[in-house]
C-alpha positions in Angstrom: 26.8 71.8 -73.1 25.2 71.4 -69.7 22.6 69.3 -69.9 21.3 69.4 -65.8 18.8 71.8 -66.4 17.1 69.7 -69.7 15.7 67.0 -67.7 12.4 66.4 -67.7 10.1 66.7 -64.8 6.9 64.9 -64.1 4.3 64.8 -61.0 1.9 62.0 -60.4 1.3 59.2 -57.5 2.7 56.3 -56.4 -0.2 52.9 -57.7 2.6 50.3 -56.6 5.6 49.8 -54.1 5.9 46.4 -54.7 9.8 46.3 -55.8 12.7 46.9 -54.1 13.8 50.1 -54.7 11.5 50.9 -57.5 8.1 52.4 -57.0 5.2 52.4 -60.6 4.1 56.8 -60.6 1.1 57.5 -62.7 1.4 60.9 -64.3 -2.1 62.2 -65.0 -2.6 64.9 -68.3 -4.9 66.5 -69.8 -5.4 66.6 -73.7 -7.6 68.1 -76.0 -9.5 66.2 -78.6 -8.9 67.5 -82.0 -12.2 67.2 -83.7 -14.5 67.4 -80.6 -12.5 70.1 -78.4 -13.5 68.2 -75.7 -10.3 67.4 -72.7 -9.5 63.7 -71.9 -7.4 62.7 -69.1 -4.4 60.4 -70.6 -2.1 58.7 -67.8 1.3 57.5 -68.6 2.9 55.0 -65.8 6.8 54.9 -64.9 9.2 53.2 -63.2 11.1 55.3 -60.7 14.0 54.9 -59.1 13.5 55.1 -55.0 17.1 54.5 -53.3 15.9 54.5 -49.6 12.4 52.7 -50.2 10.8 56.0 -49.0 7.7 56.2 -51.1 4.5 54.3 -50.7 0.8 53.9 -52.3 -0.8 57.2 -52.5 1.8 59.5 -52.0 2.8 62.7 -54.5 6.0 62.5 -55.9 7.9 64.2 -57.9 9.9 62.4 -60.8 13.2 63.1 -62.6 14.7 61.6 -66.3 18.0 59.9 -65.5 20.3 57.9 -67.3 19.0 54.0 -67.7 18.9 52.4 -64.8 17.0 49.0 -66.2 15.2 48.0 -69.0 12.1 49.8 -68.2 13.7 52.3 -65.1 14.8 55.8 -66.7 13.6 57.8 -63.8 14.0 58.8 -60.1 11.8 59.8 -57.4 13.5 63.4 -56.6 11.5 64.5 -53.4 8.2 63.7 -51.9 5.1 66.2 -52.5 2.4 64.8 -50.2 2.2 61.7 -48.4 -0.5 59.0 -48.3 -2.8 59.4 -45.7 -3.2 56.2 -44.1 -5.7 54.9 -41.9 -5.1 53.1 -38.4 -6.8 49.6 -38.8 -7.7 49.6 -42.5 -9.3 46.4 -43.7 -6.4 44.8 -45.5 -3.6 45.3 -43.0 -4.6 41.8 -41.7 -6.9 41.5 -39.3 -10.8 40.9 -40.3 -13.3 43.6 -39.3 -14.9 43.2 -36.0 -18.4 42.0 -36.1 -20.8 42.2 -33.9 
C-alpha cells in the first residue's frame, strides 16, 4: 500500500529558529466546547525539519509528517506560504533607538 498520499498536513507559523536546521511551528485550531458550544483556539507546537535553514520568525509554513528524525522531530517544513515581514532597523537587531 502507498502510503505518500496519508501524510498529514498542517499550517501554522514559525515562534522560533533558534536550532540548526530545525524551526518550533505553531499550528493554530479551532474547537468547539461541548457543553457551552462556544469555539476555543487550541495551538499545538512542532518541531520541523528545515534542511537549508530557510524559515524564520513569522513566516507561514507549511508542514509535512515524516519518518523520525529525533526524539521530538517527526516533521518537515515542505514549502513556505508567506514570509515574515521584517522591519529595517527594529529595536532588537542591536543598535539602541536614537534619542533625541
Amino acid at each position: 500500500m502507498n502510503t505518500i498520499g496519508l501524510r498529514k498536513e498542517r499550517r501554522g507559523v514559525v515562534v522560533s529558529d533558534r536550532m540548526q536546521k530545525t524551526v518550533v511551528v505553531a499550528v493554530e485550531r479551532t474547537v468547539k466546547h461541548p457543553k457551552y458550544k462556544k469555539y476555543l483556539k487550541r495551538r499545538n507546537q512542532f518541531k520541523a525539519h528545515d534542511e537549508k535553514n530557510q524559515c524564520h520568525v513569522g513566516d507561514r509554513v507549511l508542514i509535512v509528517e515524516c519518518r523520525p528524525l529525533s526524539r521530538d522531530k517527526r516533521w518537515r517544513v515542505s514549502q513556505v506560504l508567506d514570509r515574515a515581514k521584517t522591519v529595517a532597523g527594529q529595536i532588537g537587531d542591536g543598535e539602541a533607538p536614537a534619542t533625541a
